[in-house]
C-alpha positions in Angstrom: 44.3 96.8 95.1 43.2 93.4 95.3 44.8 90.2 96.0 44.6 87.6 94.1 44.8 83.7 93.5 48.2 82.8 93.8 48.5 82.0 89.9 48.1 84.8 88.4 45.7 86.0 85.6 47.1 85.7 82.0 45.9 89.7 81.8 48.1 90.5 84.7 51.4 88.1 83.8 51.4 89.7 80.2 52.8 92.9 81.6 56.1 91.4 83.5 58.4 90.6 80.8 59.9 87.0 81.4 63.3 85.7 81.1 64.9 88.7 82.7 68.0 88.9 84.8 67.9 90.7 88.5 64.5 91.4 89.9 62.3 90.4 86.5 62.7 87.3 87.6 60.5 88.1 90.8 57.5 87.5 88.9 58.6 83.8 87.5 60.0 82.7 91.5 56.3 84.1 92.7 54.5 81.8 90.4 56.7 78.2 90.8 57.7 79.0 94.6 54.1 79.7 95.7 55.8 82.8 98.4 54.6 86.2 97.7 52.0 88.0 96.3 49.8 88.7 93.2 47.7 92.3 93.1 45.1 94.1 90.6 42.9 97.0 90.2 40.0 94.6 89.8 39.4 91.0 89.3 37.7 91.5 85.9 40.1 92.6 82.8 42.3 94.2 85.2 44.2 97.6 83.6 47.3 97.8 86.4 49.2 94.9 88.3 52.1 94.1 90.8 54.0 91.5 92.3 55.4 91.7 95.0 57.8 89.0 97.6 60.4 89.7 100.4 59.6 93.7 100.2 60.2 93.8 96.3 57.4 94.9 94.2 57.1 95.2 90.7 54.2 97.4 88.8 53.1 97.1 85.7 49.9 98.3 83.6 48.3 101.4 83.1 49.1 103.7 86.1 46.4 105.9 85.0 43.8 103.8 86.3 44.9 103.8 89.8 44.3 106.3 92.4 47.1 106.6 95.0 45.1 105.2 98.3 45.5 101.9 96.2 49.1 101.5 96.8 48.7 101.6 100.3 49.6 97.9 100.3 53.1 98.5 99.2 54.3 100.9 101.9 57.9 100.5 103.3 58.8 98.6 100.3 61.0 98.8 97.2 59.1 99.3 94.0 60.2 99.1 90.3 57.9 100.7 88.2 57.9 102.4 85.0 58.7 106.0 84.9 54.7 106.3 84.2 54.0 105.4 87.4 55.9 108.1 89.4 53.3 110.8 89.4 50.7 108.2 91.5 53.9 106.8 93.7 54.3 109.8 94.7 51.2 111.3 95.9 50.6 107.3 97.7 53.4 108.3 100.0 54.8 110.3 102.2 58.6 109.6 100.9 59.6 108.5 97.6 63.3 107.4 97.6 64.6 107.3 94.5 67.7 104.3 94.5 70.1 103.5 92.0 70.9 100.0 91.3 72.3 97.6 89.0 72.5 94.2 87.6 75.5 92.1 86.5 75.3 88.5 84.8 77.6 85.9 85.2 80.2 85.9 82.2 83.7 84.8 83.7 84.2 81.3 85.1 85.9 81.5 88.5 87.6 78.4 90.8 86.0 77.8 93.7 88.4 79.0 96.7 89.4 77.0 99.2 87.6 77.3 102.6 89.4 77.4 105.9 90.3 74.7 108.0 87.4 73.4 109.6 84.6 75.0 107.3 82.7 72.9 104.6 80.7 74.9 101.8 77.8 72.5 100.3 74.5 72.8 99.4 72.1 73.8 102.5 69.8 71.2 103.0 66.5 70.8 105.1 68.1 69.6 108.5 70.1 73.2 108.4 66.7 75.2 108.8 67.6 75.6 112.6 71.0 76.6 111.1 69.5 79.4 109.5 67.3 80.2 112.4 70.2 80.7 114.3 71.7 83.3 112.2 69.2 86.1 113.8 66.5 88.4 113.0 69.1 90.8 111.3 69.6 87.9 108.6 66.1 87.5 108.0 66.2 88.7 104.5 68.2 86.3 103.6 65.2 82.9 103.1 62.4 86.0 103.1 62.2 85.3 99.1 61.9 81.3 100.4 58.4 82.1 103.1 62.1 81.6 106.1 64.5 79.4 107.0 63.0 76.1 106.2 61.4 77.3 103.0 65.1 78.1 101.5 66.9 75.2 103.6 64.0 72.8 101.7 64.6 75.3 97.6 67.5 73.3 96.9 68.6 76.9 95.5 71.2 77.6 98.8 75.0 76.4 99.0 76.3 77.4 102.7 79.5 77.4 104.4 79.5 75.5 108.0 81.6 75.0 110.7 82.6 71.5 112.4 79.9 72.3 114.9 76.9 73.1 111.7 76.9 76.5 112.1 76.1 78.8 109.4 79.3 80.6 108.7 78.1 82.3 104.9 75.0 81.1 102.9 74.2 81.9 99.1 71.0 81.6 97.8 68.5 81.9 94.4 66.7 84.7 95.4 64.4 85.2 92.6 64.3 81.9 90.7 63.5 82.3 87.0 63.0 80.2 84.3 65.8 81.7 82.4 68.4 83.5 85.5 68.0 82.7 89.4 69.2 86.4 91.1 71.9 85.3 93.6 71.8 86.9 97.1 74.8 86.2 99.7 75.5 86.9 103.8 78.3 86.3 106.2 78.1 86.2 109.7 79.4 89.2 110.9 82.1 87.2 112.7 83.1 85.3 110.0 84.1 87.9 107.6 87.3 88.5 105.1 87.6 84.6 105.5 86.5 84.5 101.6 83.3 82.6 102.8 80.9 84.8 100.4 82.9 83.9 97.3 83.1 80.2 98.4 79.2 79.8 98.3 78.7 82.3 95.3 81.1 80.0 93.5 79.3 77.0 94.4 76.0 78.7 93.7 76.8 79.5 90.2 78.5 76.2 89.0 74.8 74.6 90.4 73.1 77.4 88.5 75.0 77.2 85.2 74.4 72.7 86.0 70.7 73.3 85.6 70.7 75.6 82.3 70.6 78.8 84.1 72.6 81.7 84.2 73.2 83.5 87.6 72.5 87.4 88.3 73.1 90.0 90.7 71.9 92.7 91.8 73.3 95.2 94.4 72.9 99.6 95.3 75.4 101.5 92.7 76.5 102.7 96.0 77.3 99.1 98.0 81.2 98.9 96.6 81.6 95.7 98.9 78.9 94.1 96.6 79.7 94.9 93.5 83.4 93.9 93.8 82.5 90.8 95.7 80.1 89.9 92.0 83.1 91.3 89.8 85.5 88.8 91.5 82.6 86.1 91.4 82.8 86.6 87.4 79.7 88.9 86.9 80.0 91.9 84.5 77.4 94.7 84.4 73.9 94.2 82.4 72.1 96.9 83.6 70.9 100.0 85.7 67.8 100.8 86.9 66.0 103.1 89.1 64.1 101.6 92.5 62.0 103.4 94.6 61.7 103.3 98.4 58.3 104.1 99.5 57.2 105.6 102.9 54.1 105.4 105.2 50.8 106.0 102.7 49.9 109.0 102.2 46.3 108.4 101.7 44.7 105.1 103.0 42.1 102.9 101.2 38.2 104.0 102.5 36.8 101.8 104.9 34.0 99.7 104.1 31.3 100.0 106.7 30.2 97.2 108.7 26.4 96.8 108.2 24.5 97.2 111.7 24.1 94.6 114.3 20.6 93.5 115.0 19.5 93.5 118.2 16.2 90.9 119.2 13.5 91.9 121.5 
């Protein structure tokens, strides 16, 4: 596959549907956000696509045309694809992990709790980048969609919980951005759990969301009960499920293109 310009072709947009909740709206935060990636078959009329930010990927096209070395880009990584595509995912890896998933919308207004003593939940804001930092490499994924901490500390798209001393306690964030839904992602420090902190940001999150015209999502495994109950509670009821695949290690990498030979002078 080959990487392209960071606006994409109109021949390779025209086959991620926009205006989507959950992870269709990966393709619209790639675009605006400038963080992640754009991939064809070829630069010329291009027959297969895919998008892909924070480990997500999204395939779309004619599957037919690709040969399965050409996914080698997309290797430990979650891919939604058409069912079409399954027969060339599968011979690109060495596992193929099929995951169930699904996506709620927000429907059901909710009041904001109130935090603890001592904890203020506003929006995160550039000078809390170190803040972030400070969470740890296990709460990475939380600005990957945002290029890292000061990427989603600068979105404007993150409401946070801190402590008297500006500690991260929970942070909230716009994931995926879209024109139409922005696909809400939340952690809590693991100290700082069953304090209601999630909720708090979410809250805050989607009354920002709904301010600007949007409507929140969410997206969570059919098997992560924590999440699902924590969206129920934040007023989200169920849109959809869907099928994600976790790939492996490639099966079969890309040929290498051989180096021409050096000259030597005499």
């Amino acid at each position: 596959m080959l990487q392209l310009p960071q606006q994409p072709l109109p021949a390779v947009n025209r086959w991620f549907t926009a205006g989507e909740p959950g992870p269709a709206s990966l393709p619209e935060h790639v675009a605006t956000s400038g963080v992640g990636d754009w991939w064809a078959d070829r630069a010329l009329s291009p027959r297969v696509a895919a998008v892909a930010c924070a480990g997500h990927v999204l395939l779309g096209g004619d599957p037919y045309s690709l040969t399965p070395s050409l996914l080698a880009p997309f290797a430990r990584s979650r891919v939604e694809a058409p069912v079409r595509f399954l027969p060339v995912l599968g011979a690109a890896f060495d596992r193929l992990v099929p995951v169930e998933r699904m996506v709620y919308v927000h429907r059901e207004p909710v009041a904001a709790p109130r935090p603890p003593r001592g904890v203020t939940v506003r929006r995160v804001e550039p000078r809390d980048a170190d803040a972030l930092t400070a969470l740890g490499d296990d709460s990475a994924w939380i600005h990957s969609s945002w290029g890292g901490p000061s990427g989603l500390a600068a979105s404007g798209h993150g409401w946070g919980a801190f402590d008297r001393a500006g500690r991260v306690a929970a942070v909230a964030c716009g994931y995926f951005v879209g024109d139409t839904y922005e696909d809400v992602a939340v952690l809590t420090a693991p100290e700082r759990r069953r304090e209601g902190l999630a909720l708090a940001c979410v809250t805050a999150l989607c009354a920002d969301i709904t301010a600007r015209g949007r409507t929140a999502s969410w997206s969570c495994g059919r098997d992560n009960r924590p999440s699902r109950l924590l969206g129920w509670t934040a007023g989200f009821r169920l849109h959809r499920e869907y099928v994600q695949y976790a790939t492996g290690n490639p099966s079969v990498l890309p040929p290498r293109v051989p180096r021409p030979a050096s000259r030597t002078s005499v």
